[in-house]
C-alpha positions in Angstrom: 14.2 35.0 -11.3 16.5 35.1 -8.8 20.2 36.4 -9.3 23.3 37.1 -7.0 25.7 40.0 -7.7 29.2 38.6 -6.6 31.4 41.8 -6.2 34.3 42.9 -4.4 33.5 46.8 -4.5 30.8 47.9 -2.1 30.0 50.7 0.6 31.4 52.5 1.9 33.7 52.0 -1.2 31.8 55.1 -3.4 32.9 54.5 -7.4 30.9 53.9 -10.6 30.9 50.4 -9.3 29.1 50.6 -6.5 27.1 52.7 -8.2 26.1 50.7 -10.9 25.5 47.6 -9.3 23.1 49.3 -6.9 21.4 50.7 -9.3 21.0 47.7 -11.3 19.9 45.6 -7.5 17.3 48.0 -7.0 15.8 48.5 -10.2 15.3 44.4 -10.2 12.2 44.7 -8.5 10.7 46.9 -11.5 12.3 44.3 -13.7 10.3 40.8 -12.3 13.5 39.6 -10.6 15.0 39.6 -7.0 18.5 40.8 -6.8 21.2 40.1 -4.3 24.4 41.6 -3.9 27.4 39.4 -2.1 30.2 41.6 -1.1 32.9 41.5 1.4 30.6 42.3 3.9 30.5 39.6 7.3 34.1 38.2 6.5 37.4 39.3 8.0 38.7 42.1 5.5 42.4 43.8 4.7 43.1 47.0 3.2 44.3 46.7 -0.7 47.8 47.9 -0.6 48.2 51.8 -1.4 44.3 51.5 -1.2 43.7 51.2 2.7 39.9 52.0 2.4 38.8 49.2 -0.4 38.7 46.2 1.9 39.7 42.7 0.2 37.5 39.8 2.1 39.7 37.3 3.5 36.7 33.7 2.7 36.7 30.5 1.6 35.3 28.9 -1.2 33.6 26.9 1.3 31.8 29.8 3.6 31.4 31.4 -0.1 29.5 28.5 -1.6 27.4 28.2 1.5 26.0 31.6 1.1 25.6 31.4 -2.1 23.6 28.0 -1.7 21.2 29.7 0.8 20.2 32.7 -1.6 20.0 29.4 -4.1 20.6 31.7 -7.2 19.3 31.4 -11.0 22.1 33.2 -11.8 25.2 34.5 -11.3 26.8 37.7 -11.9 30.8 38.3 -11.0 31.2 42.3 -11.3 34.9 42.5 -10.0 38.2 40.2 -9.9 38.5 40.6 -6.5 39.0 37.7 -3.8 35.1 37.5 -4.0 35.1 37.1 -7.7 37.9 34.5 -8.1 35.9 32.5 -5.4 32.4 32.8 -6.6 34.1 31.6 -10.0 35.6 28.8 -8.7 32.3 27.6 -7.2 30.1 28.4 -10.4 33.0 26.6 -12.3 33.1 23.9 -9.7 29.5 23.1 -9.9 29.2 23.7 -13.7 27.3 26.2 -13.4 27.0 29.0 -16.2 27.7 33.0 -15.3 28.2 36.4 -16.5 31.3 38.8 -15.7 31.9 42.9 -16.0 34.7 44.7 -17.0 34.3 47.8 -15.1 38.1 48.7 -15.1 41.1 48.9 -16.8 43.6 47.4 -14.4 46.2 46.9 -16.7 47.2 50.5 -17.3 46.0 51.2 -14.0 48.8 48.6 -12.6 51.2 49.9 -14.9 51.0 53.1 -13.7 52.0 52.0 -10.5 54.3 49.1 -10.5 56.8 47.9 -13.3 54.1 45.5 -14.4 53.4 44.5 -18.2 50.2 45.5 -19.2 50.6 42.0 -20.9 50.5 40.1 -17.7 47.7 41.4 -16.4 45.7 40.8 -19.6 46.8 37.7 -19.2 45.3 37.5 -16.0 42.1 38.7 -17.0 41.9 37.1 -19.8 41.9 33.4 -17.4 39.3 35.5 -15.3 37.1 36.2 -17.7 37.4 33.1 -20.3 34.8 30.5 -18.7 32.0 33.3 -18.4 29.2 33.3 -20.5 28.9 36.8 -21.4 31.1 39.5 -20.3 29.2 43.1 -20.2 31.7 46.1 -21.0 30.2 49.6 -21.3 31.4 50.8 -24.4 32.3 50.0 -28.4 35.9 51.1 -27.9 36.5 49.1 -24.6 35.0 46.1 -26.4 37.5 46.2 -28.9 40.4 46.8 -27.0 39.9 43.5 -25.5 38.5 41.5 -28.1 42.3 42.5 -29.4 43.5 40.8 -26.3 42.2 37.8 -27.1 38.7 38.2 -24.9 35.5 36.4 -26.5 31.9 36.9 -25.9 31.6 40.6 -25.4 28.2 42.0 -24.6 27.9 45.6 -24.3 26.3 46.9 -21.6 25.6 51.0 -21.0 25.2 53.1 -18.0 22.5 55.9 -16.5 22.4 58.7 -14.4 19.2 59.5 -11.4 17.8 62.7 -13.1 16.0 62.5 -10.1 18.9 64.2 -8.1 21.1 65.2 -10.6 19.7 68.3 -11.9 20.1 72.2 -12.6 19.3 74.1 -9.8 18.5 77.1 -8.7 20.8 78.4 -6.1 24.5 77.8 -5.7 26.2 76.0 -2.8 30.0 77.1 -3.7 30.8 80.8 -3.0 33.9 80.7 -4.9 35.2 83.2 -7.9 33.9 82.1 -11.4 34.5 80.4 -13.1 34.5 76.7 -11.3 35.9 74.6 -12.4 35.4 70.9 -10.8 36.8 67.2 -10.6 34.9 64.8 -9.0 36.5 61.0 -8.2 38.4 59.0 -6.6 42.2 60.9 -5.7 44.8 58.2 -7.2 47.3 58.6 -9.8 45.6 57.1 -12.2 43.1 59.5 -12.6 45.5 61.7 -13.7 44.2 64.6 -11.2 47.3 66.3 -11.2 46.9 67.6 -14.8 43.5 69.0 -13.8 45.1 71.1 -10.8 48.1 71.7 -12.8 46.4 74.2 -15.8 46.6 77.8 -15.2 42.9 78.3 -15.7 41.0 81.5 -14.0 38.5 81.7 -11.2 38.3 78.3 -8.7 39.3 74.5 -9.3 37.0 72.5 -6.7 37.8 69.1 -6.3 35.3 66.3 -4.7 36.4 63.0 -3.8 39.0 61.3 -1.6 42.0 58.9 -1.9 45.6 58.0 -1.3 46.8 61.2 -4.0 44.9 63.7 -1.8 47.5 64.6 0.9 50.2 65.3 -1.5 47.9 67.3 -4.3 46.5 69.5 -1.2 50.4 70.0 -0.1 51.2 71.0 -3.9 48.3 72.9 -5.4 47.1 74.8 -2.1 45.2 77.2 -3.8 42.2 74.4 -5.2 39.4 73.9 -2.9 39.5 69.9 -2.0 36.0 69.1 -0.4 36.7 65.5 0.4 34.2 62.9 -0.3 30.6 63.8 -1.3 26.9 62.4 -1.7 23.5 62.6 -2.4 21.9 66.5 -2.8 24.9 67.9 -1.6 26.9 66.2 -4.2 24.4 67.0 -6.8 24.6 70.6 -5.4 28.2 71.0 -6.2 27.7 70.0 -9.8 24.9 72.6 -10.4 26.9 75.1 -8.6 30.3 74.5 -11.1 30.6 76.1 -14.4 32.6 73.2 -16.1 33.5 69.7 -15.4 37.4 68.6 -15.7 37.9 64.9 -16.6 41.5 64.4 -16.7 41.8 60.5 -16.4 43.3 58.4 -19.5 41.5 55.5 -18.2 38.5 55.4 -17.1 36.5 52.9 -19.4 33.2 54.9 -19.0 32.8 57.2 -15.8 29.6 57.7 -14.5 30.7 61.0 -13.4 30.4 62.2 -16.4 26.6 61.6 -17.2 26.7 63.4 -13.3 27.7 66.2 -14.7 25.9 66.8 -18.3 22.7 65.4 -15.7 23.3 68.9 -14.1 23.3 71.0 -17.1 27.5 71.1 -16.6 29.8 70.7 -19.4 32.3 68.3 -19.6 36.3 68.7 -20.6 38.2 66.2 -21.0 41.2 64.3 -22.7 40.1 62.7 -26.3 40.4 59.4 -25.2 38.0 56.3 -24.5 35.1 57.1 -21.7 35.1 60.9 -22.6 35.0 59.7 -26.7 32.6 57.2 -26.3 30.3 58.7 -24.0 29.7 62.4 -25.5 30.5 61.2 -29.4 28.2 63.7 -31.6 26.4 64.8 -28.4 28.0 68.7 -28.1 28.2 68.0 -24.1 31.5 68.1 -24.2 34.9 69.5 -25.3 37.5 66.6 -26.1 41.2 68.1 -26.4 44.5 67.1 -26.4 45.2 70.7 -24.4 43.1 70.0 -21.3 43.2 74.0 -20.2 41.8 74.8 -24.1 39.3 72.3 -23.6 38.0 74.3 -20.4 38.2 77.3 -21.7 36.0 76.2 -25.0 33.6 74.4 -22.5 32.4 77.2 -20.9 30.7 77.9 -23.8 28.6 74.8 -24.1 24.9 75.8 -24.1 23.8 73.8 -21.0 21.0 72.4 -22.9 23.3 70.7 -24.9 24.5 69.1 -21.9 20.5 68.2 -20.6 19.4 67.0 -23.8 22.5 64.3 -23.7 21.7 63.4 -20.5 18.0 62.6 -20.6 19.1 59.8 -23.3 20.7 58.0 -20.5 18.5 56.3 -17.8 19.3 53.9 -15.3 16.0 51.7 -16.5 17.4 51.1 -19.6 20.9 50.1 -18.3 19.1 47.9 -16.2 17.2 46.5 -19.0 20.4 45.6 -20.7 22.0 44.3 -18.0 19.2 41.5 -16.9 18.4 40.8 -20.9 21.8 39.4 -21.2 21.4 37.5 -18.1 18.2 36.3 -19.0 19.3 34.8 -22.6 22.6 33.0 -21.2 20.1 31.7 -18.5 17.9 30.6 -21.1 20.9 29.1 -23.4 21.8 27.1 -20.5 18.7 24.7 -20.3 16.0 26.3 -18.1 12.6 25.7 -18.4 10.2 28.9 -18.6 7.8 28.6 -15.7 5.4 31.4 -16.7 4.2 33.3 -19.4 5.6 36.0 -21.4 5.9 39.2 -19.6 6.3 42.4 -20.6 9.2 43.0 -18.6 10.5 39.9 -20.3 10.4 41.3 -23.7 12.0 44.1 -22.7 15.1 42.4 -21.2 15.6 39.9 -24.4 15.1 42.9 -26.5 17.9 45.0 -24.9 19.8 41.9 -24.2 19.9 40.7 -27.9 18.6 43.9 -30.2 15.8 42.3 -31.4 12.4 41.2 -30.0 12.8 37.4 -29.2 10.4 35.8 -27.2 11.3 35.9 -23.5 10.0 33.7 -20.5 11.0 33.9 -17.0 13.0 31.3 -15.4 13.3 28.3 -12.7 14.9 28.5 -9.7 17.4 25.2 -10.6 19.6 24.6 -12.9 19.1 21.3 -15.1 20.5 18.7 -14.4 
C-alpha cells in the first residue's frame, strides 16, 4: 500500500509534528507499506507571520496534483491546515477521492492568544477543513471531545511514542549547573506559556532548550536561566538525563511529545492540570499536575524515576504507528478497494489498532475504483 503524507510542517521546522510524522514514514516499511511525505519542500516559500522560520509553500493545485499523481497514492493523509493541506484537499475532494486528516494543534486558543480572534471563527474554519475527511486522528480522549463539542464528526484517536532507543537514563551529566535543574524544552512562543516557567522562584538552575520568536525578550527578562537554543539527537537526550525535573507550562498543547521525552529519561514531569499533561500521565505517577506550577516542581523532585521509566516503556512508536496505518487501512478499505493479497500479519495488526478488535485485514490496490 502506498500512502502520501500531505503536511505543511517539516525540517528544519523541529515540533511534535515533524516528529510524529517521521516517525510514522519510517516505521512504514516495518508496517508492509511505502510512505511518502509532501511538504513545502521544492516550491517558493514565505515566512508565517511572527513565525519567520515555518515556511508556508506558495503552489498550485495544479503543480500539487501533479506530484501527487506521480507518487500515484492509495491514500492520502493531510497532517496540517497549511497551504499544502488546503490544496491536497481540494485535489482529493476534486477527484473524489476519500482521505484522512490530524489534529495536531489547537489553533484556536493559540490564535486567540495572539490576535483579537474568536476562538469561534477559527473552529469554524476547522471545522470546513476537517468535515469531508474520512477519519480525523486526534491524540487524546479529552481533545476528542473538545471537538466533537464543536461540532467535528468522525474522530479516531490516535496515540504517540517516544525512541527509547535515545531517550534514556544515563550515566554522566552534560549540564554543570547547581541542582536542582530544572528544564523546558520547546518551541519559545507565547503560547507555550514559557514565561510562567521562568517566572517561579524555584532553587538551583532553569535550563531552557528550544528556540522561537519569545526567546530574545525571555533572555532580556529572566537573565539568570540558561537558554541553550535549539537541540537534537544525543545531545538533546543528554540534557534530559542531566535535568532533575521537567517544567511543562503550556495550557495548550494537545499532547506534547516532550513529555514522553522526558519520563523516556527517567525525568519527572510538572506541569499545569490541564489536557496533554492530564491525559498523558493520568494514574501513571510520572508526573506532578498543579494549579501552583513552582509546588508542582518542588513535589516532582520527588518522583521515583522508575515511575517515570515504567510510564514510558508503555509508549512506543510501533504501536502509534500501528494505529495510525490501521485507520488508514479501514477507510481505504470502506472506500471500495479490492484486497490484492493475503492476510498479513502486519495487516491484522493495523485493523486491530485501527478498529479495537481483530477484523480481518487485506492489503490494498494501487487505484481507486472507479
Amino acid at each position: 500500500m502506498r500512502v502520501l503524507v500531505a503536511t505543511d510542517a517539516w525540517r528544519p521546522q523541529v515540533n511534535g509534528v515533524v516528529r510524529s510524522l517521521e516517525q510514522m514514514i519510517a516505521a512504514a516499511p516495518g508496517l508492509g507499506i511505502t510512505a511518502h511525505a509532501l511538504t513545502p519542500e521544492g516550491f517558493h516559500q514565505v515566512g508565517l507571520p511572527s513565525y519567520p522560520d515555518i515556511r508556508l509553500a506558495l503552489a498550485t493545485r495544479r503543480t500539487l496534483a501533479a506530484r501527487i499523481a506521480d507518487f500515484a497514492p492509495d491514500h492520502i493523509h493531510i497532517a496540517t491546515e497549511g497551504p499544502i493541506g488546503w490544496l491536497t484537499r481540494a485535489v482529493c475532494l476534486a477527484q473524489k477521492r476519500p482521505f484522512t486528516t490530524s489534529y495536531h494543534t489547537r489553533f484556536p486558543q493559540y490564535i486567540a492568544a495572539r490576535w483579537p480572534i474568536p476562538e469561534s471563527w477559527s473552529y469554524r474554519l476547522l471545522r470546513r477543513f476537517h468535515g469531508p475527511a474520512a477519519a480525523v486522528m486526534v491524540s487524546t480522549g479529552t481533545v476528542e471531545e473538545e471537538l466533537r463539542q464543536q461540532g467535528f464528526e468522525k474522530l479516531v484517536r490516535w496515540g504517540r511514542g517516544v525512541d527509547l532507543s535515545l531517550f534514556h537514563p544515563r550515566p554522566q551529566s552534560l549540564l554543570d549547573l547547581p541542582r536542582p535543574i530544572f528544564l523546558y524544552v520547546g518551541r519559545v512562543a507565547v503560547e507555550k506559556n514559557v514565561e510562567a516557567f521562568l517566572s517561579l522562584k524555584l532553587p538551583g538552575s532553569k535550563v531552557v532548550v528550544g528556540d522561537g520568536p519569545a526567546r530574545a525578550d525571555l533572555e532580556r527578562a529572566f537573565p539568570e536561566a540558561r537558554f541553550l537554543g535549539l537541540k537534537e539527537g544525543e545531545e538533546l537526550a543528554g540534557i534530559y538525563a542531566s535535568s532533575d525535573v521537567f517544567v511543562f507550562p503550556s495550557l495548550t498543547d494537545t499532547f506534547g511529545i516532550v513529555l514522553l521525552e522526558a519520563a523516556a529519561s527517567g525525568l519527572p514531569v510538572a506541569a499545569f492540570p490541564v489536557q496533554g499533561p492530564r491525559d498523558v500521565f493520568a494514574g501513571s505517577g510520572a508526573a506532578v499536575l498543579d494549579e501552583d506550577l513552582r509546588s508542582a516542581a518542588m513535589r516532582a523532585l520527588r518522583v521515583p524515576r522508575e515511575a517515570c521509566l515504567e510510564f514510558a516503556a508503555r509508549h512506543s512508536w510501533a504501536a502509534s504507528a500501528a494505529q495510525f496505518y490501521g485507520h488508514i487501512r479501514r477507510v481505504a478499505r470502506e472506500a471500495g478497494y479490492f484486497p490484492r493479497e493475503p492476510e498479513t500479519p502486519a495487516a491484522t495488526t493495523l485493523t486491530a489498532f485501527a478498529s479495537g478488535r481483530g477484523v480481518e485485514g487485506r492489503v490494498l490496490p494501487r487505484r481507486l475504483p472507479a
